[in-house]
N, C-alpha and C positions, 0 to 999 in steps of 0.2 A: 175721568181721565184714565187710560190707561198706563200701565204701571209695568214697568220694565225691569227685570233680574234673572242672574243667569240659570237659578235652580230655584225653584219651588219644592220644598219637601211638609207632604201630607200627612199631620201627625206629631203631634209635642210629647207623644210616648217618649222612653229613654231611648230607642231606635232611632228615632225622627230627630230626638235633639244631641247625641249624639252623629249624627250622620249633617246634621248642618254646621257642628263644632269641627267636623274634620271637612268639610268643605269650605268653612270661613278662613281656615287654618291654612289651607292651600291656595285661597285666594280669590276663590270665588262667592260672589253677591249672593246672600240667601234669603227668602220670603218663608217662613215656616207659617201653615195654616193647620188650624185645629178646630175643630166643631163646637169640643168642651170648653165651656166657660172658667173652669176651674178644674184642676189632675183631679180624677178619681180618685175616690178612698176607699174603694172596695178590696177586698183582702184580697193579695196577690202575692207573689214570691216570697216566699221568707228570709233567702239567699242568694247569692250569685255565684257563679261559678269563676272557676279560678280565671279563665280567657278575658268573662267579661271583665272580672277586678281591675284587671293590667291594661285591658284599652284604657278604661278610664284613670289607670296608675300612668299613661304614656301620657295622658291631656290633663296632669297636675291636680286631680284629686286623693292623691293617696293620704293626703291627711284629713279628709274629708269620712274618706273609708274606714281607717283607723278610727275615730271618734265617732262614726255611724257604730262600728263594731263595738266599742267600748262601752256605748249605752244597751247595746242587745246583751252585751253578757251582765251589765249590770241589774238589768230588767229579768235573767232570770233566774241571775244567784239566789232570791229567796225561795221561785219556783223549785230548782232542784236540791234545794236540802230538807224539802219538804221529808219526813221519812216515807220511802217506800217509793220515790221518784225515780230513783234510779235503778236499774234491775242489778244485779250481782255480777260482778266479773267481766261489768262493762269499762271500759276504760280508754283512756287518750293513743291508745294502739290504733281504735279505727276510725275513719275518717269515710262517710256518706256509707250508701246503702242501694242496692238494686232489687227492686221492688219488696221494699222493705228488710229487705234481706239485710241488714246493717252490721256485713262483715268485711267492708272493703280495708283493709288494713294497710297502715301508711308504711310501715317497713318493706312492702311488696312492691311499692312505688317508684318509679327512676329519680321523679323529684318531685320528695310529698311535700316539697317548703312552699306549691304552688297548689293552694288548695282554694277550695268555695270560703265564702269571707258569711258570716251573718248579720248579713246585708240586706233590708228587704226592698220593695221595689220601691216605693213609696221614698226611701232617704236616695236610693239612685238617682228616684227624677230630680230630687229636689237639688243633688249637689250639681247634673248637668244643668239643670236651670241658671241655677247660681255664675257657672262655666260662660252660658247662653248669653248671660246679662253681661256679664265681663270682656267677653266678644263685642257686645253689641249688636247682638243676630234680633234681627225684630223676629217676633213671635205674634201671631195675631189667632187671637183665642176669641171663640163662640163666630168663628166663621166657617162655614161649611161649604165645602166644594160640591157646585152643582153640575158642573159639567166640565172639557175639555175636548180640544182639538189639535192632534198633531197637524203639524205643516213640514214640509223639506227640513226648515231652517230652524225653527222651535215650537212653542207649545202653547196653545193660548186657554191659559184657565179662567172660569168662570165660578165664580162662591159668593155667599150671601149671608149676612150677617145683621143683628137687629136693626142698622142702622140704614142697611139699604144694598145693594149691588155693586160689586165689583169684580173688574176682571185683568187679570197679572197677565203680558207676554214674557215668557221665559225657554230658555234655549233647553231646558230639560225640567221635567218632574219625577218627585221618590215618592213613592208609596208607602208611607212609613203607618197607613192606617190600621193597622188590627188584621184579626182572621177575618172579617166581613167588609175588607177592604173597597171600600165604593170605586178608588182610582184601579184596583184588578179587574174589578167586574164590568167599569166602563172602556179600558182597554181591552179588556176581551182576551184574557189569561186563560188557558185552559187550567185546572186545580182538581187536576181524579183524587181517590183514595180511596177511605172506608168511611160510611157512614157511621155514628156513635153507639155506644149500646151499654153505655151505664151511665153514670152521672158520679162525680165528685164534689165535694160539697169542702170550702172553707169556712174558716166562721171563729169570732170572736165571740163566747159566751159566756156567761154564768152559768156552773152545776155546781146541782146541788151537792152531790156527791162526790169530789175528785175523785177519791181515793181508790174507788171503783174500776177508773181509767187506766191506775196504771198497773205499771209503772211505766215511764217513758219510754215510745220506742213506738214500730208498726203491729197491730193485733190480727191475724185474721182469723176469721171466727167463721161459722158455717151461715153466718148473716151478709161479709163481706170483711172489709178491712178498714181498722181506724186506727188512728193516733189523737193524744191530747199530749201537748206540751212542744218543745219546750219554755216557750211564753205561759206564763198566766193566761187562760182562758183559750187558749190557740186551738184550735180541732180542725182534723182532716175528718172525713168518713168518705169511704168508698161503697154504693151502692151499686150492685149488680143487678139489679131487677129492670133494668131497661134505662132511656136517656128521657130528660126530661122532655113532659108535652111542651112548655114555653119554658127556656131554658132564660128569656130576658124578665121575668114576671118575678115579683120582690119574694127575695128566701123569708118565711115567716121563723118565729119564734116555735110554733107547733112544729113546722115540717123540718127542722132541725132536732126537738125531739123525737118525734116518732120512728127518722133514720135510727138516729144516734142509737137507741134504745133495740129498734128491730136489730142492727148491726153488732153492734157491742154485745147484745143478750146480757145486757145488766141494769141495773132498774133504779135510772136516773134521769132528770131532771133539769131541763134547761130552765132557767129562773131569768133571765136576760140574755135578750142577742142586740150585741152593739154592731158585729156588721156580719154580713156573709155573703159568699158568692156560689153558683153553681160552675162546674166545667162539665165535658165530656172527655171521648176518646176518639172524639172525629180526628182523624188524620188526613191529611192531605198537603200536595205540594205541588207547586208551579211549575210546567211544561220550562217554561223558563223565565230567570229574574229581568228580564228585558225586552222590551218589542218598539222596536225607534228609538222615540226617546225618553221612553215612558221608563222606568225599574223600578221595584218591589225591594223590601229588606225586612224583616223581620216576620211577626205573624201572618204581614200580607202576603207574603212567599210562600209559609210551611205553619202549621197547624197540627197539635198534638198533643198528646195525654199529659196534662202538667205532671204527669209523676218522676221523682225525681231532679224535679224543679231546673231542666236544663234549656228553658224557653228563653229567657232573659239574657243569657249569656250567648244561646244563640244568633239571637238578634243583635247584640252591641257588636259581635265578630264579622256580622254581617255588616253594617257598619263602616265599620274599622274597615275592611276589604274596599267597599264602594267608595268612600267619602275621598279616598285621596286623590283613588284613580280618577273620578269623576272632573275631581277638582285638575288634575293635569289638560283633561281634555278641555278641560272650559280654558285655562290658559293658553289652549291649542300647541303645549307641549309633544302632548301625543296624540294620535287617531284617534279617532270614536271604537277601533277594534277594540282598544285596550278595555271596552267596558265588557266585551266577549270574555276575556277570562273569568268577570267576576262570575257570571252563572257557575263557568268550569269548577271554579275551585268552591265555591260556596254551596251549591246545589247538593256534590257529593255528601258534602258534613250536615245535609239538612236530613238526606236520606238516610243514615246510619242513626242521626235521633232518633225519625220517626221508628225506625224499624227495633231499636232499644226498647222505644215506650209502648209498642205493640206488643214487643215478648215480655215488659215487663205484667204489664195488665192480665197476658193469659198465664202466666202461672201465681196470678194473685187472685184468680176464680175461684171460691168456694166448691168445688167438686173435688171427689176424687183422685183425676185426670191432672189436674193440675199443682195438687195438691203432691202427685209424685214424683213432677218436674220439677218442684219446685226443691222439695227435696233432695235431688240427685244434683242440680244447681248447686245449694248451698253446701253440698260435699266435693262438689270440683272446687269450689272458690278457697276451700283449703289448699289448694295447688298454688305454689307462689308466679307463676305462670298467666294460670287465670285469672288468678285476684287481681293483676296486675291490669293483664286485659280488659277486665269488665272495669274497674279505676279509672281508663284512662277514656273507655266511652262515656262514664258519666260525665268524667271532669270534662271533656272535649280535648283529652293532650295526644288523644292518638292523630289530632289533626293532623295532615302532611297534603298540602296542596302538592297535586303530578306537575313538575315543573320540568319535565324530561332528563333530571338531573341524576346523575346515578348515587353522590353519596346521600348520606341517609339525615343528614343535616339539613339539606334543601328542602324547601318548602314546607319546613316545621314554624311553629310560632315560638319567636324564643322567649325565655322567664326574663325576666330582670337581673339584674349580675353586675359586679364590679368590674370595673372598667378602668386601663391605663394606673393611674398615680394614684396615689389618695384616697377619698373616698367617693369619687363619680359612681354613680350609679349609672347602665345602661337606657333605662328610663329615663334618667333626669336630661338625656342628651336629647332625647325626643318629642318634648314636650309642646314644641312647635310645630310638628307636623313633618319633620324633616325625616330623610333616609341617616342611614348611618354606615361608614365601613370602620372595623375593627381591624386595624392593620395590624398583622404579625411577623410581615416582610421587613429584612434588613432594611436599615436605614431609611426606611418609612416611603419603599421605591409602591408602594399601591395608594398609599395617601396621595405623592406629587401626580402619579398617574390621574386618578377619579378627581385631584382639584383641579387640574388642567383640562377638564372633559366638565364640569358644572359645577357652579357653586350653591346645589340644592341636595348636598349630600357632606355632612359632620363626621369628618373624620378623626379617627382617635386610636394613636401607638398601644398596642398590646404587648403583651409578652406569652402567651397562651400557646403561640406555636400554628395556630388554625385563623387565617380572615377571614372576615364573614363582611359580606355586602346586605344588610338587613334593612326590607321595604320601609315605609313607614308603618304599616299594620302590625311589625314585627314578626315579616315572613321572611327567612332569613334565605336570599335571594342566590346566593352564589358563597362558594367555602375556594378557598386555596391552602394548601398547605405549604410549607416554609416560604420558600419563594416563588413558586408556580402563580403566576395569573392568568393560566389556561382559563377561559371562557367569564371573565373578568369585562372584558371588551362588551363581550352580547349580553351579558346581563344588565349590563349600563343601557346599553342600547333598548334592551325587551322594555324594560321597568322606568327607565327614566328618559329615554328619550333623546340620549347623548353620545355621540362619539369621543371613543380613547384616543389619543393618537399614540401611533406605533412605537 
């Protein structure tokens, strides 16, 4: 029998199941399908970045976050008092690193209170799972998508599963599958870039020697560059000597030490490996996140040097962007244009990754050449200017979606913040998926306006001086100052679909 729903999203990653949470959330019927019988346990992110924290702080896990967080610093207070872990004159002053470089210092920051959480991937999926279940979003695991067909009106998929065949009609499909996304490659995405030319290696193990390793932090060596810590047993190694022949073929126990050892130039001893992964530095990115009614969000999009760890967050922004607008259209609130912006605004913030984690890798090359780049780098990022600059491309806060708006507030993502009376937080008001306006106007004359034009936007009395009309993704949509609701009207209009009246 065939099976009827309005979105199908490909993929129970944190992409996929975030992106069906902010689709349920706005209203529409979700099928999530997944190949894997069970999430991977393969080593993957060790962090999130501050964007993706907060999508998922706006959908009611921030105490989920905190206690992920809590167990990571407990796990590795004993690791760093190890002596000799910590290098000298390192300190709670800086906050991440560009390729390796671990000088981004938080006083150089506009707002360092919105930083990466350590977080790793593995507690993210688990707390959207949790989010998933609580919805009621069915999730259907060890089913594999075999095929599809757009039509006019929607999409009909086809997946197979131990038990037999089936196939879902749905008014749209998300590609939430990975870099080697099957729903890209059957809709026929173009995805250029650069092909790979080293291999990165994660990996949880036993050595013989730590001590050797440290002290904590990036090494590079004339072998390549590696890190051990700050987990117990956690290791990067960056090998330059080329990308792997089969990059899916199981990492052994040897081919972790013989990097480790060629790379480090110190003479030690893996004794157990409990997991490990390879990556690359392929890069690449999607011509564009939509063709019909087919869209792409996360690695099925954009693809790239896990260095810096700004994948994850990536993706969840991605997300956060599609899942709502998506979900208007299926209401038939608004056009199907409205899925045109998301390429607009998303695609830009996929290409200043890629192009970060490209410069990050050439001046973390063992040569020379790179070696005086990298140099001249770490003497600009003394400049409170640049350190500032290169900060806000890791974290993702230089985001600014073009919203053709001239102040410099529009189409930023906003932090979390108090709000009105008490103790509301900006967050806790959007936890359903709603828009929000911060009214700063006398007698609450922008509130009566946007409640009289729909009741799908939370408004809430400031005293701040500046409104803000902020999406759901928390792109903050339109600003007025004191009383002014100059272009207040079209933003309601652009974004939600409603007339003000005059």
């Amino acid at each position: 029998m065939k099976e009827h729903v309005d979105v199908v999203v490909v993929g129970a990653g944190p992409v996929g199941l975030l992106t069906a949470i902010e689709l349920t959330l706005g209203g529409a019927r979700v099928m999530v399908l997944e190949r894997l019988a069970a999430p991977s346990m393969a080593v993957k992110a060790l962090g999130i970045g501050p964007l993706g924290a907060e999508a998922l702080q706006r959908r009611g896990m921030a105490d989920a976050i905190a206690a992920a967080q809590a167990r990571t610093f407990a796990a590795m207070k004993p690791f760093l008092e190890q002596p000799g872990a910590q290098a000298r004159g390192r300190g709670s002053k800086f906050s991440g690193h560009f390729a390796g470089l671990s000088l981004i210092r938080k006083d150089a920051q506009k707002e360092p209170e919105r930083r990466s959480r350590p977080v790793d991937q593995h507690a993210v999926e688990a707390m959207l799972a949790e989010r998933v279940r609580a919805l009621g979003i069915e999730v259907r695991r060890a089913c594999e998508v075999t095929g599809f067909t757009q039509q006019a009106d929607g999409v009909e998929v086809a997946w197979a599963s131990s038990t037999g065949e089936g196939r879902t009609r749905c008014a749209w499909l998300v590609g939430c599958d990975g870099g080697r996304s099957l729903v890209r490659k059957m809709a026929g995405f173009a995805f250029p870039g650069t092909p790979p030319t080293l291999t990165f290696y994660q990996a949880s193990a036993e050595i013989d020697h730590p001590e050797h390793l440290m002290p904590i932090g990036w090494h590079r060596t004339p072998g390549g560059v590696f890190s051990y810590g700050p987990l117990p047993g956690r290791l990067f190694v960056l090998d330059f000597s080329g990308p792997p022949a089969d990059r899916q073929a199981p990492v052994t126990r040897e081919e972790i030490e013989a990097v480790l050892r060629r790379v480090s130039c110190t003479d030690v001893r893996v004794k157990s490996l409990e997991n490990a992964s390879r990556w690359t530095d392929n890069t690449r990115l999607a011509d564009t996140y939509r063709q019909g009614r087919v869209l792409l969000a996360g690695d099925a999009a954009h693809v790239h040097s896990p260095f810096g760890g700004q994948g994850l967050s990536l993706g969840l922004a991605d997300a956060a962007n599609l899942g709502w607008k998506l979900a208007v259209v299926v209401r038939g609130d608004m056009p199907d244009s409205l899925l045109d912006t998301y390429t607009a605004e998303r695609q830009p913030v996929a290409k200043a990754v890629l192009a970060n984690t490209l410069a990050q890798v050439a001046i973390m090359r063992p040569d020379p050449q790179a070696g005086a780049m990298r140099e001249l780098i770490a003497n600009l990022m003394q400049l409170d200017d640049v350190n500032r600059h290169i900060g806000e491309l890791m974290s993702g806060l230089a985001t600014r979606y073009e919203l053709g708006s001239v102040p410099n507030e529009v189409g930023r993502l906003v932090g979390d913040r108090r709000v009105g009376h008490g103790d509301a937080a900006l967050y806790g008001l959007m936890q359903d998926g709603m828009g929000v306006l911060l009214d700063a106007s006398a007698g609450g004359k922008a509130s009566r306006l946007v409640a009289a034009a729909t009741p799908k936007i939370r408004c809430v009395a400031v005293d701040t001086g500046l409104s803000m009309l902020i999406r759901p993704d928390a792109c903050i949509a339109w600003t007025g100052e004191a009383n002014s609701m100059d272009g207040l009207a079209q933003a309601l209009q652009r974004w939600f679909g409603c007339a003000m009246a005059a």
